[in-house]
N, C-alpha and C positions, 0 to 999 in steps of 0.2 A: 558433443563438444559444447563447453559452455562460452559465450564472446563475451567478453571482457564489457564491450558497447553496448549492451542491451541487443543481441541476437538482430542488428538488421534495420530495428526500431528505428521511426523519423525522431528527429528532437522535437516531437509534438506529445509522440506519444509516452517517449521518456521523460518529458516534461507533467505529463496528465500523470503516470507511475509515481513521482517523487512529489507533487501535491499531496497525491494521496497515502502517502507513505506519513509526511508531514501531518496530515488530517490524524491518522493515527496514533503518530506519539503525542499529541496537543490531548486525544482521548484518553489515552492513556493515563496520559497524568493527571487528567481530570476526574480519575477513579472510574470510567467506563470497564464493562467488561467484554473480554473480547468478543463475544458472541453479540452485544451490542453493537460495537464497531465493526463487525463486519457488516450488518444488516444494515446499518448507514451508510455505509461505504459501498456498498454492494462487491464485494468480496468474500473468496472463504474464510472461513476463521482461523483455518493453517497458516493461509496469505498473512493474515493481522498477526498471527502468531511470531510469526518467522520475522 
């Protein structure tokens, strides 16, 4: 079952999720590619994908 809230998450960590969610489209549009941005981010590249 997926929660609607972020599964459970404090508003610290849904807070740290949507930073770095935002770090991503800013790369994005700055012509990174995704395999870049995730090795920044420290994430997979599916994560950056999606």
């Amino acid at each position: 079952m997926r929660y609607a809230q972020g599964g459970g998450s404090t508003d610290a960590e849904r807070a740290a999720r949507e930073w770095i969610r935002l770090q991503a489209v800013e790369r994005f549009e700055g012509g990174e590619k995704s395999r870049e941005i995730a090795a920044a981010l420290r994430v997979s590249e599916r994560s950056v994908v999606t």
